[in-house]
C-alpha positions as CSV (number, residue, x, y, z in Angstrom):
1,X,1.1,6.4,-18.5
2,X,-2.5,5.8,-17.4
3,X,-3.9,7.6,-14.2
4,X,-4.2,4.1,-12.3
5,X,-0.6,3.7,-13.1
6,X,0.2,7.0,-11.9
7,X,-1.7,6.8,-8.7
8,X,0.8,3.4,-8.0
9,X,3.4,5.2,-9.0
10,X,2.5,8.1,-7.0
11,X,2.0,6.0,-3.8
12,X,5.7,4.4,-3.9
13,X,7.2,7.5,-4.1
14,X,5.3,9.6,-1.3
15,X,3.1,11.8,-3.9
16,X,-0.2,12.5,-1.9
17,X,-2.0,14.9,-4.3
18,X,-4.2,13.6,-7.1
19,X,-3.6,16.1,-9.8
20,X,-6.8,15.2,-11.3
21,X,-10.1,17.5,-11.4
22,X,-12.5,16.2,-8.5
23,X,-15.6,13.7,-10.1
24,X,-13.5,12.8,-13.5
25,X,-12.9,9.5,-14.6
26,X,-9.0,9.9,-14.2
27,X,-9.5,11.2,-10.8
28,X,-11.4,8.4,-9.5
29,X,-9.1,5.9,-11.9
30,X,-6.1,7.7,-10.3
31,X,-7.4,7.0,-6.6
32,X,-8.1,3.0,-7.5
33,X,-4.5,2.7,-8.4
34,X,-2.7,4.6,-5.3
35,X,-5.3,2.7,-2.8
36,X,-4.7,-0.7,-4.5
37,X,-1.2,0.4,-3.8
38,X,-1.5,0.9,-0.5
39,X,-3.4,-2.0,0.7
40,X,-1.1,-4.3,-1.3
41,X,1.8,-2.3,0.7
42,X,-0.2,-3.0,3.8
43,X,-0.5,-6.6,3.4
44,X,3.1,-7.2,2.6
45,X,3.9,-5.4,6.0
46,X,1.7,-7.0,8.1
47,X,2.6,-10.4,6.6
48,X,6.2,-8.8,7.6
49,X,5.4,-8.0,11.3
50,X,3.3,-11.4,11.9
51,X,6.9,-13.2,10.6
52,X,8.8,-11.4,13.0
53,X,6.6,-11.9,15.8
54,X,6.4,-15.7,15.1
55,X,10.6,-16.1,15.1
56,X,10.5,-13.8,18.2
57,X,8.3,-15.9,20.4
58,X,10.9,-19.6,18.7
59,X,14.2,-17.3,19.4
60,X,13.0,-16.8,23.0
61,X,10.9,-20.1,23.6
62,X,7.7,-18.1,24.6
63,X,4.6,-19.5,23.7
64,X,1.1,-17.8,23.1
């Protein structure tokens, strides 16, 4: 496994540490996977939290 799929990998299951020396390739390849991880993570919960808020105000006829 490549370090950018390592650093996804690493995201979804809570690993913080990059086990690679500082200022190496696989370092900085590892970080570009775990943050591209993150922000697509991100997106997909706000995207989640702007749905909910949407059907809240419908459910309870409030309007903005």
């Amino acid at each position: 496994m490549n370090p950018y799929d390592e650093g996804q990998k690493s995201f979804r299951v809570g690993k913080l540490g990059n086990p690679y020396a500082v200022n190496s390739n696989n370092n900085r390849s590892w970080e570009y996977g775990f943050n591209t991880a993150y922000f697509s993570n991100l997106k997909k919960v706000k995207d989640y939290e702007q749905r909910t808020r949407e059907r809240g105000k419908k459910v309870q006829g409030k309007k903005d």
